[in-house]
mmCIF file of the N, C-alpha and C atoms, coordinates in Angstrom:
data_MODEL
# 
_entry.id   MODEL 
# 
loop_
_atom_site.group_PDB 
_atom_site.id 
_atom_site.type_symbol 
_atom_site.label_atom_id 
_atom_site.label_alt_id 
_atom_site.label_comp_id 
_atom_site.label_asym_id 
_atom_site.label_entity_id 
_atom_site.label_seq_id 
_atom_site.pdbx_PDB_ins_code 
_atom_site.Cartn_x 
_atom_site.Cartn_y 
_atom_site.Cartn_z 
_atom_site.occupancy 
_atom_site.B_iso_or_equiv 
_atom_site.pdbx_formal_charge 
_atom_site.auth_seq_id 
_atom_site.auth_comp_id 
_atom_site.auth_asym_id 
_atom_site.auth_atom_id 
_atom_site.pdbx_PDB_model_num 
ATOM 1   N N  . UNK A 1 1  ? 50.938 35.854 -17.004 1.00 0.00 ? 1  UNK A N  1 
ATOM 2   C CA . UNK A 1 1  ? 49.488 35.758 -17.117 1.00 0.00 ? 1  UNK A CA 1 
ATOM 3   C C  . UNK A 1 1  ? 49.012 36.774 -18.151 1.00 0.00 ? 1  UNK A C  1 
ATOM 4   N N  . UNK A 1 2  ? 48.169 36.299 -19.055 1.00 0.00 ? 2  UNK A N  1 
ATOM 5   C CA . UNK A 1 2  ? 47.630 37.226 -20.022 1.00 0.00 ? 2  UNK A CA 1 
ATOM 6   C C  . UNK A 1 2  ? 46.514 38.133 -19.832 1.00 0.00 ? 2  UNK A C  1 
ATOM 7   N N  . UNK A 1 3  ? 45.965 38.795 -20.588 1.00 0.00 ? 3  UNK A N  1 
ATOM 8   C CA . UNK A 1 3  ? 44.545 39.786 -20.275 1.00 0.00 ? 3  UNK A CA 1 
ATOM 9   C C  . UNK A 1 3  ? 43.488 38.504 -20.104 1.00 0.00 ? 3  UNK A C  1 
ATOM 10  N N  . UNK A 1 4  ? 43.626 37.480 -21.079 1.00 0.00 ? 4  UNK A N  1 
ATOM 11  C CA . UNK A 1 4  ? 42.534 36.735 -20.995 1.00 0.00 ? 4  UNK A CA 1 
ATOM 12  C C  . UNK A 1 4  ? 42.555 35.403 -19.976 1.00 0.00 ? 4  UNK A C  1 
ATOM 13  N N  . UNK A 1 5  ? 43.587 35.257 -19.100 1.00 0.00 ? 5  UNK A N  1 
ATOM 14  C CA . UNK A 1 5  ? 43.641 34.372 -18.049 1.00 0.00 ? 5  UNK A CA 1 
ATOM 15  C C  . UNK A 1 5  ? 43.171 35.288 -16.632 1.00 0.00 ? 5  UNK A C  1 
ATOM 16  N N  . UNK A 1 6  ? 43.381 36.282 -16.322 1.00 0.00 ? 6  UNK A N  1 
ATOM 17  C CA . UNK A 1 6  ? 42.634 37.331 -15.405 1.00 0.00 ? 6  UNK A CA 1 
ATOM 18  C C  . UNK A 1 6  ? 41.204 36.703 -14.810 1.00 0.00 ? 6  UNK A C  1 
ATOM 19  N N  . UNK A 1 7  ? 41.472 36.750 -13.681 1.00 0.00 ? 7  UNK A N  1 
ATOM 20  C CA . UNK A 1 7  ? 40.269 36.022 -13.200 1.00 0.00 ? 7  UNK A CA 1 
ATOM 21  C C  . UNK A 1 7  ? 39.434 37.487 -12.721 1.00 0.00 ? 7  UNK A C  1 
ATOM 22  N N  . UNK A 1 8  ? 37.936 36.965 -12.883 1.00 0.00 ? 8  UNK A N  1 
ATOM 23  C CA . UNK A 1 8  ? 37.379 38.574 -13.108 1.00 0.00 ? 8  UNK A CA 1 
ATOM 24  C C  . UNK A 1 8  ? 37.021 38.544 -11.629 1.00 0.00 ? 8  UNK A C  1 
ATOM 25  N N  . UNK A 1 9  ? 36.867 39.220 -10.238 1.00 0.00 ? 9  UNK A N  1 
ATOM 26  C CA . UNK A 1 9  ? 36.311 39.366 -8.923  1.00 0.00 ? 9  UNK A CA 1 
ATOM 27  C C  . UNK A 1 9  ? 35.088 39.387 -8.877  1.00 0.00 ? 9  UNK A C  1 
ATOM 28  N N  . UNK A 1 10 ? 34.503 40.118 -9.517  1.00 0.00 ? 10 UNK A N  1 
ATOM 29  C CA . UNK A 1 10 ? 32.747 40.487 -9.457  1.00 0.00 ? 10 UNK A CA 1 
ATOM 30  C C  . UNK A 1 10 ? 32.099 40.593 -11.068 1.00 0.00 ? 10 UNK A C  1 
ATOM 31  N N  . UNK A 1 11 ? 30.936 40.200 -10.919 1.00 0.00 ? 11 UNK A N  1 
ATOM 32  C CA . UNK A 1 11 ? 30.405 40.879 -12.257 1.00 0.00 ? 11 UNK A CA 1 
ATOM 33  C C  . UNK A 1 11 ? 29.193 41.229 -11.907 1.00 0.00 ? 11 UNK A C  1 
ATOM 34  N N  . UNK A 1 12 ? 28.600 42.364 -12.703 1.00 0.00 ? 12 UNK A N  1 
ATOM 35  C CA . UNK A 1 12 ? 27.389 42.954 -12.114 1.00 0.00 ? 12 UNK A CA 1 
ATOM 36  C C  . UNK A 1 12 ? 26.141 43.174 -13.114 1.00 0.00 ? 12 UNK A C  1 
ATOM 37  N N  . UNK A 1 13 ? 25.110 43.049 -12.538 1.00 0.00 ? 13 UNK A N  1 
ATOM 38  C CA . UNK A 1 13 ? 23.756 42.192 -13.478 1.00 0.00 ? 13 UNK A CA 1 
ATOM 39  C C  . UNK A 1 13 ? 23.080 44.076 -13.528 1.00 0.00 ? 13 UNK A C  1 
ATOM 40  N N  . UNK A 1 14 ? 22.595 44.610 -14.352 1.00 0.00 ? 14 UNK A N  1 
ATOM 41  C CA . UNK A 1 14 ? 21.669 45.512 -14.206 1.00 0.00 ? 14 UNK A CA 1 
ATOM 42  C C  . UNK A 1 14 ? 20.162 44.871 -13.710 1.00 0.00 ? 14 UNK A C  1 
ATOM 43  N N  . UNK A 1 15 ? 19.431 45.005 -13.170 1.00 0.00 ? 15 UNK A N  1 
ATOM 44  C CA . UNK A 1 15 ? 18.063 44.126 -12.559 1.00 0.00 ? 15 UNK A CA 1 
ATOM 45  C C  . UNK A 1 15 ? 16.923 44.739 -13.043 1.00 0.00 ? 15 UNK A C  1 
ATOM 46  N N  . UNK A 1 16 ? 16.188 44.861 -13.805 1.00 0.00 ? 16 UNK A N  1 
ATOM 47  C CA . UNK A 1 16 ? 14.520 45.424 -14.244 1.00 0.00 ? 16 UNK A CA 1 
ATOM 48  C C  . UNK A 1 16 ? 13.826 44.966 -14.199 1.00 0.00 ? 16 UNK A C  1 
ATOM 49  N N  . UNK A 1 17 ? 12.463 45.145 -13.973 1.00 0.00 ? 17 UNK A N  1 
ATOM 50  C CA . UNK A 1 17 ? 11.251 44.655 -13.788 1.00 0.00 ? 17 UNK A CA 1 
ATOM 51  C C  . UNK A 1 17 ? 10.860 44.506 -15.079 1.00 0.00 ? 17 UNK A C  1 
ATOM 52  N N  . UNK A 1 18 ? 10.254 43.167 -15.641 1.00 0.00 ? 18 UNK A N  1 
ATOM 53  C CA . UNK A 1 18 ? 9.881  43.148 -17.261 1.00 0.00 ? 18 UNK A CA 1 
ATOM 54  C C  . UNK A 1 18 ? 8.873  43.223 -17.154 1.00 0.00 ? 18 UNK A C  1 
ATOM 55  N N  . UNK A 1 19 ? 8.179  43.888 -18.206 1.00 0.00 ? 19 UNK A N  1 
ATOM 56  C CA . UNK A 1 19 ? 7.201  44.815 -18.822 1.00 0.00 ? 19 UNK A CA 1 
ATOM 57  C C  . UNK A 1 19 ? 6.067  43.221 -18.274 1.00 0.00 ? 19 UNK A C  1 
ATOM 58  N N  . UNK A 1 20 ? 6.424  41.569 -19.202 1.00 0.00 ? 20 UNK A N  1 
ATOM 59  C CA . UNK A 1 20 ? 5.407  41.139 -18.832 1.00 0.00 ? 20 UNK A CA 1 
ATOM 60  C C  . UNK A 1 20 ? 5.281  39.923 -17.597 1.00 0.00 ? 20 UNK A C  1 
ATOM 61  N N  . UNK A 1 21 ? 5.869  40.662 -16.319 1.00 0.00 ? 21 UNK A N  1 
ATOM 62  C CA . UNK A 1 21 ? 6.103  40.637 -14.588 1.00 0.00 ? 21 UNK A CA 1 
ATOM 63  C C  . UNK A 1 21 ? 7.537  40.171 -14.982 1.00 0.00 ? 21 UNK A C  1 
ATOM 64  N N  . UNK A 1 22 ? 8.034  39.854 -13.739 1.00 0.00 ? 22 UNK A N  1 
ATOM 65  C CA . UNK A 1 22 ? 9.308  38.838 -13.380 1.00 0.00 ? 22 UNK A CA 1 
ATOM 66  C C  . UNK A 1 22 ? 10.337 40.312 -13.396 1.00 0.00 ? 22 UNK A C  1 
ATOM 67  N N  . UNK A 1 23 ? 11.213 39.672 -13.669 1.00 0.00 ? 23 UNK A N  1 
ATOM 68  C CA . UNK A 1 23 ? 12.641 40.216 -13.836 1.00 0.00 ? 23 UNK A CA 1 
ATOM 69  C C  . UNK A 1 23 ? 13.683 39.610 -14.835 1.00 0.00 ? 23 UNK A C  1 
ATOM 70  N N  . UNK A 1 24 ? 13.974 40.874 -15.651 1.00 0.00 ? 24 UNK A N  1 
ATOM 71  C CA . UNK A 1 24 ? 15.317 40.673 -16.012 1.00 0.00 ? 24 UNK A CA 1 
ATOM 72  C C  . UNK A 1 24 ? 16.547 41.042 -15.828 1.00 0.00 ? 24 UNK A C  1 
ATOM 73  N N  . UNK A 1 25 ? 17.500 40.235 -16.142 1.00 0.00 ? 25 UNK A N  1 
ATOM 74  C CA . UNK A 1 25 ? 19.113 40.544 -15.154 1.00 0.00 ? 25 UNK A CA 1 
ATOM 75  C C  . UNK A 1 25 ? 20.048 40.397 -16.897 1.00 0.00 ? 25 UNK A C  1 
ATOM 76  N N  . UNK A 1 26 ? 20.602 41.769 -17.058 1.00 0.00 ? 26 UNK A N  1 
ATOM 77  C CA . UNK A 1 26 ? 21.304 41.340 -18.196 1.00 0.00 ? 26 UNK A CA 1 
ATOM 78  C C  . UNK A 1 26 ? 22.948 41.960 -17.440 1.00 0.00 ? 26 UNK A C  1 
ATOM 79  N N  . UNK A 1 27 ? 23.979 41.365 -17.553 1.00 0.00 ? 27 UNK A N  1 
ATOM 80  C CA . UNK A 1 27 ? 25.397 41.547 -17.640 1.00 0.00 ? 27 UNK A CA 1 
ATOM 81  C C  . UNK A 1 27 ? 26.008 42.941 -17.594 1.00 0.00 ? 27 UNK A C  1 
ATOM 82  N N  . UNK A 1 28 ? 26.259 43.542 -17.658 1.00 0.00 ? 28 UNK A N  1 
ATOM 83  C CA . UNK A 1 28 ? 27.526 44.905 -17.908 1.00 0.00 ? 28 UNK A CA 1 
ATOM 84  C C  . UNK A 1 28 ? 29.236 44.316 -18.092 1.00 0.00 ? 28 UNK A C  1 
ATOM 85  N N  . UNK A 1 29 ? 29.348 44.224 -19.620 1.00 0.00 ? 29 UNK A N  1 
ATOM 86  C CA . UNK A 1 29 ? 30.772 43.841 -20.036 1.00 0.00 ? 29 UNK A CA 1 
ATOM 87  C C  . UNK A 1 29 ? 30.782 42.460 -20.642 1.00 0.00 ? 29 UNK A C  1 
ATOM 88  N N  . UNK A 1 30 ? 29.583 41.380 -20.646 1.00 0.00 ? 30 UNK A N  1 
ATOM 89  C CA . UNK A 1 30 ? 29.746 40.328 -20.649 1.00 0.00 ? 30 UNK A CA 1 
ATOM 90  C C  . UNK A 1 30 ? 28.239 39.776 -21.578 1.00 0.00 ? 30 UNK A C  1 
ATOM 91  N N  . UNK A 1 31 ? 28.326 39.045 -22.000 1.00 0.00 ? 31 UNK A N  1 
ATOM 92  C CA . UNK A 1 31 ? 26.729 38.656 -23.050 1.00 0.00 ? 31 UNK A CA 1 
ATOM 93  C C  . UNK A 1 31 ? 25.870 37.328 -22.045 1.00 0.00 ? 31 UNK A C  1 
ATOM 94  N N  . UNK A 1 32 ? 25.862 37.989 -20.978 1.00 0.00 ? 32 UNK A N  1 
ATOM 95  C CA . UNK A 1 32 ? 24.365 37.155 -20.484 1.00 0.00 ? 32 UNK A CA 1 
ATOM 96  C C  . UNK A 1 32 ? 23.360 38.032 -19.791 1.00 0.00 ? 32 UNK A C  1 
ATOM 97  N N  . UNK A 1 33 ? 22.317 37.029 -20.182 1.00 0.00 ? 33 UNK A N  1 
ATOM 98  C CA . UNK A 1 33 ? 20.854 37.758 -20.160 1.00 0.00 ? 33 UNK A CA 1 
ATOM 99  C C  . UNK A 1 33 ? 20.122 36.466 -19.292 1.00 0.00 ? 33 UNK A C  1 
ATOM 100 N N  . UNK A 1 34 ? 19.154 36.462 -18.383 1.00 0.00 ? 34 UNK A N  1 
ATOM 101 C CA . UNK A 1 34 ? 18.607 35.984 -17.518 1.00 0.00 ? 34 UNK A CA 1 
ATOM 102 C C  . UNK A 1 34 ? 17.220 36.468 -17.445 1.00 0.00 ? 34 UNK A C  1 
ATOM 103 N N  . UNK A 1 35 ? 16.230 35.745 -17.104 1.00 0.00 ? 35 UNK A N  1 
ATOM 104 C CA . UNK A 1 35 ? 14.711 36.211 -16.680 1.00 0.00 ? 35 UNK A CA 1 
ATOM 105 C C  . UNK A 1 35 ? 14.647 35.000 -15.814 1.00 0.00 ? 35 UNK A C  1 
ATOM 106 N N  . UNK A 1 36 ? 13.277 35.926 -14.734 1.00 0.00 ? 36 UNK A N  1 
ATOM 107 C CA . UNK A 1 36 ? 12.647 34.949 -13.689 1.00 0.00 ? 36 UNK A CA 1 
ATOM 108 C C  . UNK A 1 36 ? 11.532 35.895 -13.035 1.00 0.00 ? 36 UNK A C  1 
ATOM 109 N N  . UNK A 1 37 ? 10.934 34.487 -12.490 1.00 0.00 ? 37 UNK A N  1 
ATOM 110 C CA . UNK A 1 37 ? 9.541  35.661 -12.149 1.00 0.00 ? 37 UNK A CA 1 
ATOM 111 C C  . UNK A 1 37 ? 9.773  36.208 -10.502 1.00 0.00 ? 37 UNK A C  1 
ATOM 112 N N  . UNK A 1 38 ? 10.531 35.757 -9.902  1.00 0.00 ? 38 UNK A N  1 
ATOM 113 C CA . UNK A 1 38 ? 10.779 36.264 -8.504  1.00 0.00 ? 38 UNK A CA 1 
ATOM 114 C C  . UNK A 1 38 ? 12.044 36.350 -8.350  1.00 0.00 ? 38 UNK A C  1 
ATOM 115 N N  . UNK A 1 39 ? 12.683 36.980 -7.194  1.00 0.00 ? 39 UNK A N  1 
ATOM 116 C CA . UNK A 1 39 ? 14.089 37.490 -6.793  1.00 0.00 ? 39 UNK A CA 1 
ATOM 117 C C  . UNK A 1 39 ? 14.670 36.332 -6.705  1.00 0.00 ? 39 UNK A C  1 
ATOM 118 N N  . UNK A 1 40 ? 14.394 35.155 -5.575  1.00 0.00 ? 40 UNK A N  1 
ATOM 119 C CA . UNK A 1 40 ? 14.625 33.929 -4.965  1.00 0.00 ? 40 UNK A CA 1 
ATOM 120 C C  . UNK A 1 40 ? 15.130 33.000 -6.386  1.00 0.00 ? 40 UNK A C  1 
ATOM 121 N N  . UNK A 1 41 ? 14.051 33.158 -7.878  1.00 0.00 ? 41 UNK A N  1 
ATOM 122 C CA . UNK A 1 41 ? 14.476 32.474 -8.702  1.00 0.00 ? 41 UNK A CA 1 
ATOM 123 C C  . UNK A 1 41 ? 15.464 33.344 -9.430  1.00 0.00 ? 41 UNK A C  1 
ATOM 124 N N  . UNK A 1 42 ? 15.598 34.510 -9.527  1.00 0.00 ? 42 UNK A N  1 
ATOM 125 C CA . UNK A 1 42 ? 16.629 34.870 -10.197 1.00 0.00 ? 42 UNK A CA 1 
ATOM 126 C C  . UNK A 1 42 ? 17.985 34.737 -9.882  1.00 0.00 ? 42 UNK A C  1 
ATOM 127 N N  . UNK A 1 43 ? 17.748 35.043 -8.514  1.00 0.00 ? 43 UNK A N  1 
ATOM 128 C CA . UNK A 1 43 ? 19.308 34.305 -7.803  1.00 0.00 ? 43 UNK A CA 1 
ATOM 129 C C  . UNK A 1 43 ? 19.905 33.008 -8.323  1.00 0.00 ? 43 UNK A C  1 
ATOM 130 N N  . UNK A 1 44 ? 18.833 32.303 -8.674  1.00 0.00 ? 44 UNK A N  1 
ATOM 131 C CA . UNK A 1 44 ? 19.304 31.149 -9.120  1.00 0.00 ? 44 UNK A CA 1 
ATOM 132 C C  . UNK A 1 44 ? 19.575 30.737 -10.483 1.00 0.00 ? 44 UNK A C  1 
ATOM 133 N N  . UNK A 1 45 ? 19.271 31.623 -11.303 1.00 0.00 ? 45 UNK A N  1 
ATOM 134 C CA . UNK A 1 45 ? 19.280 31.597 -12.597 1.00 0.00 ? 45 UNK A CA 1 
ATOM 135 C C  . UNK A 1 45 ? 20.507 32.118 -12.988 1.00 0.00 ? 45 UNK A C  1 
ATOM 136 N N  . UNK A 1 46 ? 20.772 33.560 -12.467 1.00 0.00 ? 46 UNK A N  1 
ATOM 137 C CA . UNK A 1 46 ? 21.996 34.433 -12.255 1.00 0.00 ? 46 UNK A CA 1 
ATOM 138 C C  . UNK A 1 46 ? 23.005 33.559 -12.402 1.00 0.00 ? 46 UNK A C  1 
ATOM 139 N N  . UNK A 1 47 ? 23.409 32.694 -10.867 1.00 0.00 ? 47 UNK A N  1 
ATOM 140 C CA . UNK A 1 47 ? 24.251 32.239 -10.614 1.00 0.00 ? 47 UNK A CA 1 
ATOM 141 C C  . UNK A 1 47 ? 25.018 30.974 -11.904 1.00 0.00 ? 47 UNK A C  1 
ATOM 142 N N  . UNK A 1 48 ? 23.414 30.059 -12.184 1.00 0.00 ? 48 UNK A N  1 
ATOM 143 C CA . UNK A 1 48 ? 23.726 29.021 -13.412 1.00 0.00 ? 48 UNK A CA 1 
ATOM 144 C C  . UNK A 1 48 ? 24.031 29.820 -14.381 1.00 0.00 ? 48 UNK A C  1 
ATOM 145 N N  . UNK A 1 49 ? 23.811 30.672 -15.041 1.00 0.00 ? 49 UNK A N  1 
ATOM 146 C CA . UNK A 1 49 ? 24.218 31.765 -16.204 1.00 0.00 ? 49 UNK A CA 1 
ATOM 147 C C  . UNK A 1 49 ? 25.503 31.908 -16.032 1.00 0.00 ? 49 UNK A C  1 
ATOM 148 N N  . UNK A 1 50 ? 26.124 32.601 -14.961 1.00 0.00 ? 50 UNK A N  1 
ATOM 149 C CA . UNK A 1 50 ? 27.715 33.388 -14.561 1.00 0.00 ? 50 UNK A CA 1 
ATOM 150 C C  . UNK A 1 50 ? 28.117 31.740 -14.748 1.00 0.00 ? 50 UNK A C  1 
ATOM 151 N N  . UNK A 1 51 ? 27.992 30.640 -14.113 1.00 0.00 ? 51 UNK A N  1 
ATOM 152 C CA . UNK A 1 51 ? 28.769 29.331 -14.144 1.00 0.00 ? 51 UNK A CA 1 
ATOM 153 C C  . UNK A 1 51 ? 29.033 28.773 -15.591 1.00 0.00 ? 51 UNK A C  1 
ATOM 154 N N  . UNK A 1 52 ? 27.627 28.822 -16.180 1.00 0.00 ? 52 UNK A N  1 
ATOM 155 C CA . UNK A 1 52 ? 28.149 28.347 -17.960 1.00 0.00 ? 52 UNK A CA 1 
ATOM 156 C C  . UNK A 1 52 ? 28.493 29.348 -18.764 1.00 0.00 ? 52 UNK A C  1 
ATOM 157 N N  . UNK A 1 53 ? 29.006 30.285 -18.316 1.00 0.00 ? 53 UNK A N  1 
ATOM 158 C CA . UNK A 1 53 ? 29.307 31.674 -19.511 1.00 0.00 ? 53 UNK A CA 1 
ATOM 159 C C  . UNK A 1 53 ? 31.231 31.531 -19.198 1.00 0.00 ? 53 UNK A C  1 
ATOM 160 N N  . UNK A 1 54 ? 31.425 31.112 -17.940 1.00 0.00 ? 54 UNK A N  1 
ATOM 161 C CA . UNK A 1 54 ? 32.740 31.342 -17.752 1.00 0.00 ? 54 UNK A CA 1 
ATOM 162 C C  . UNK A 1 54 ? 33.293 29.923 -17.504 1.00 0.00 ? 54 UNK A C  1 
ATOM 163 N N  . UNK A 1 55 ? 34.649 29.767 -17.990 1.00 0.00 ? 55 UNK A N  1 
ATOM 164 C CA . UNK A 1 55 ? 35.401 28.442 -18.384 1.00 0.00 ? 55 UNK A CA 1 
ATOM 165 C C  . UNK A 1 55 ? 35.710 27.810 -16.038 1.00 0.00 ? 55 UNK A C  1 
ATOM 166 N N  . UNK A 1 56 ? 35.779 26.632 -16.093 1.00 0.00 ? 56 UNK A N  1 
ATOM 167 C CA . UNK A 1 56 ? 35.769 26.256 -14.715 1.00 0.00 ? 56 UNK A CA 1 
ATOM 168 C C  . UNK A 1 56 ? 37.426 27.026 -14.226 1.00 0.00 ? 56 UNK A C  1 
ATOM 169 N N  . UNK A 1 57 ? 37.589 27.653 -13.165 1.00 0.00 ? 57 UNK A N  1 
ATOM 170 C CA . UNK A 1 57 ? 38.421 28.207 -12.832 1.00 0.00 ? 57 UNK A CA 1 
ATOM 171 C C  . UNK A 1 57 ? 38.134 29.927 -12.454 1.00 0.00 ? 57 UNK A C  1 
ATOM 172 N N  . UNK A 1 58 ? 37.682 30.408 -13.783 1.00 0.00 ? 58 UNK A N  1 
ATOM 173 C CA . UNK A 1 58 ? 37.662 31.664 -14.459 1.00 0.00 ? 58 UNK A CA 1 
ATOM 174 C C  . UNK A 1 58 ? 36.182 32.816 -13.490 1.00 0.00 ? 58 UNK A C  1 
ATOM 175 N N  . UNK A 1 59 ? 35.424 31.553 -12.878 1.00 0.00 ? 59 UNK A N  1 
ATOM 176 C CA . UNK A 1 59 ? 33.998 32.458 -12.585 1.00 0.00 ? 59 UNK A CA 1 
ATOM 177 C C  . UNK A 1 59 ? 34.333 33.652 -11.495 1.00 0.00 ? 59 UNK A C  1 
ATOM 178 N N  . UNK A 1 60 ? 33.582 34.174 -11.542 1.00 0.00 ? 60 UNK A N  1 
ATOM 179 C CA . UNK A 1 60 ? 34.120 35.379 -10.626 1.00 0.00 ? 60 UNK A CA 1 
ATOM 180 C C  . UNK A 1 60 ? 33.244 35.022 -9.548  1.00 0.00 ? 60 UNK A C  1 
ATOM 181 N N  . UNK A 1 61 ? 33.738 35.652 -8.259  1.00 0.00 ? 61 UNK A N  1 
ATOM 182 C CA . UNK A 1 61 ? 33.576 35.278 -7.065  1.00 0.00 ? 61 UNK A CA 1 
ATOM 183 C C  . UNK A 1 61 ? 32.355 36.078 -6.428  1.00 0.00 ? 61 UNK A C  1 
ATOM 184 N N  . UNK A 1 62 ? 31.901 37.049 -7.234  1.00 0.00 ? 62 UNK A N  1 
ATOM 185 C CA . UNK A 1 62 ? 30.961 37.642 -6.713  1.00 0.00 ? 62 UNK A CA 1 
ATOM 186 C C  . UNK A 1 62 ? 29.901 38.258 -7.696  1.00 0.00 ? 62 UNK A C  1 
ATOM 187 N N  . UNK A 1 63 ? 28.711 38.460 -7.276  1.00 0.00 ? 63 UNK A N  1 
ATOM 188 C CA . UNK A 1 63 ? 27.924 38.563 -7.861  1.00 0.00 ? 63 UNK A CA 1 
ATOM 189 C C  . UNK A 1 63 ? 27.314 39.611 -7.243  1.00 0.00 ? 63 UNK A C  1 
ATOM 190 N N  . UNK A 1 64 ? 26.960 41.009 -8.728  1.00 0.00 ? 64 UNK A N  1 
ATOM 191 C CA . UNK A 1 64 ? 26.590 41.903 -7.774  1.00 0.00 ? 64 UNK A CA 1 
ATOM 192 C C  . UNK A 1 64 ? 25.010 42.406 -8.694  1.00 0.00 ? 64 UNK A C  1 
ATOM 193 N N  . UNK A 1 65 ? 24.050 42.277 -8.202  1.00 0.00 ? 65 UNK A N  1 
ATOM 194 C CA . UNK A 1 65 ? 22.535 42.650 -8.785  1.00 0.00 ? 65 UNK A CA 1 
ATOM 195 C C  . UNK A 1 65 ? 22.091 44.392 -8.646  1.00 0.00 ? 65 UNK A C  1 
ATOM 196 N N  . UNK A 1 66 ? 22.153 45.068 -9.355  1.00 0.00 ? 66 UNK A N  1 
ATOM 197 C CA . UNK A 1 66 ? 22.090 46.315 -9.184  1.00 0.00 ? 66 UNK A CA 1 
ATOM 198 C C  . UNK A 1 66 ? 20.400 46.211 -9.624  1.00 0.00 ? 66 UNK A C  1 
ATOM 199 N N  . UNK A 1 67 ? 19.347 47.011 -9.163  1.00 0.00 ? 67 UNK A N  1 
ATOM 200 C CA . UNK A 1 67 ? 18.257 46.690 -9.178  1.00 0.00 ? 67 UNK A CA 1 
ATOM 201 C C  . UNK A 1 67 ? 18.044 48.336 -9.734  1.00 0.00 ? 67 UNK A C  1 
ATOM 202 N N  . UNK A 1 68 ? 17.338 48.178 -11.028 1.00 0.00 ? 68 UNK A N  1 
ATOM 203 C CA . UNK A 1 68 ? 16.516 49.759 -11.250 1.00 0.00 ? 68 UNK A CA 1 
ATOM 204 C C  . UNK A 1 68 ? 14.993 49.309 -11.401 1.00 0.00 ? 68 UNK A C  1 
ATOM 205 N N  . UNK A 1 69 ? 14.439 50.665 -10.917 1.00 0.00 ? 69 UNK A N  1 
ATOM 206 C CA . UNK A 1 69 ? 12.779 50.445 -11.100 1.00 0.00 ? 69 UNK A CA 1 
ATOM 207 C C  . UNK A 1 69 ? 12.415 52.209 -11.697 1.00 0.00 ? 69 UNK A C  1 
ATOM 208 N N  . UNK A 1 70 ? 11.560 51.954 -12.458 1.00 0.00 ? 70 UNK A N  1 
ATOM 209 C CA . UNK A 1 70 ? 10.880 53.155 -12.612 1.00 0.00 ? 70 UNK A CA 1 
ATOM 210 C C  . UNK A 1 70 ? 9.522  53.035 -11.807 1.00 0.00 ? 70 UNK A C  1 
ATOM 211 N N  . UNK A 1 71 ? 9.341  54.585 -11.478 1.00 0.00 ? 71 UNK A N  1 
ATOM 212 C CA . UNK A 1 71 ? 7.974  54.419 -10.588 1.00 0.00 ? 71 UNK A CA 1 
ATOM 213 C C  . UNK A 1 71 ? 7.170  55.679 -11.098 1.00 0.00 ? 71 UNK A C  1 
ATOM 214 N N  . UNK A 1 72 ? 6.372  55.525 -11.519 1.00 0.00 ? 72 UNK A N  1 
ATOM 215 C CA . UNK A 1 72 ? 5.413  56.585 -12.164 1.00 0.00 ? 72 UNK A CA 1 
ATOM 216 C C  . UNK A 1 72 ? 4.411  57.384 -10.935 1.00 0.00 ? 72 UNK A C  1 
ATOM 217 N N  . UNK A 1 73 ? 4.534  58.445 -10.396 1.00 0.00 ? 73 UNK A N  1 
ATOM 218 C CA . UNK A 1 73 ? 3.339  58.861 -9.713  1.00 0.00 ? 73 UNK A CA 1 
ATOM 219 C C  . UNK A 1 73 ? 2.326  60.318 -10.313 1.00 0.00 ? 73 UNK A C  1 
ATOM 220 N N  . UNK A 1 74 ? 1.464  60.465 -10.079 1.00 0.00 ? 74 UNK A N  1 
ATOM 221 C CA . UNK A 1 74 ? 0.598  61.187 -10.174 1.00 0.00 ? 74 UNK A CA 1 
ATOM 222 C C  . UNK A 1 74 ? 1.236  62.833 -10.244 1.00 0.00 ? 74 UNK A C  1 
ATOM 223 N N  . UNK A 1 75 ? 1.119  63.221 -11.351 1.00 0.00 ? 75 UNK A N  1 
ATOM 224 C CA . UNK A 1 75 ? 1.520  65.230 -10.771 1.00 0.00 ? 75 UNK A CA 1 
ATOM 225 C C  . UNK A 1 75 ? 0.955  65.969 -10.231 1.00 0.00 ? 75 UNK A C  1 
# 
């Protein structure tokens, strides 16, 4: 088996709140990028993204959404 037959286990989305609402979910290691305006749809977007980015066999089995937020308060 080669480096590039390796079936990957997980891949993991960084999660941000976009500037204009929704969310974006971009990849770590991998070139996909995703937006949606709620969690419920991003799940679903996520998932169709990871399915057409990787050859049938190859998708990884898990999906992991790491969520950052900045929160601004008052000093």
């Amino acid at each position: 088996m080669t480096l590039w037959e390796f079936q990957v286990s997980e891949i993991i989305f960084v999660v941000e709140q976009a500037p204009e609402g929704g969310f974006t979910a971009r990849a770590l290691g991998e070139s996909i990028v995703t937006q949606a305006e709620s969690v419920a749809d991003l799940h679903e977007r996520v998932r169709d993204a990871v399915h057409c980015h990787f050859d049938e066999g190859k998708v990884p089995r898990m999906i992991r959404l790491h969520f950052v937020r900045d929160e601004v308060i008052a000093a």
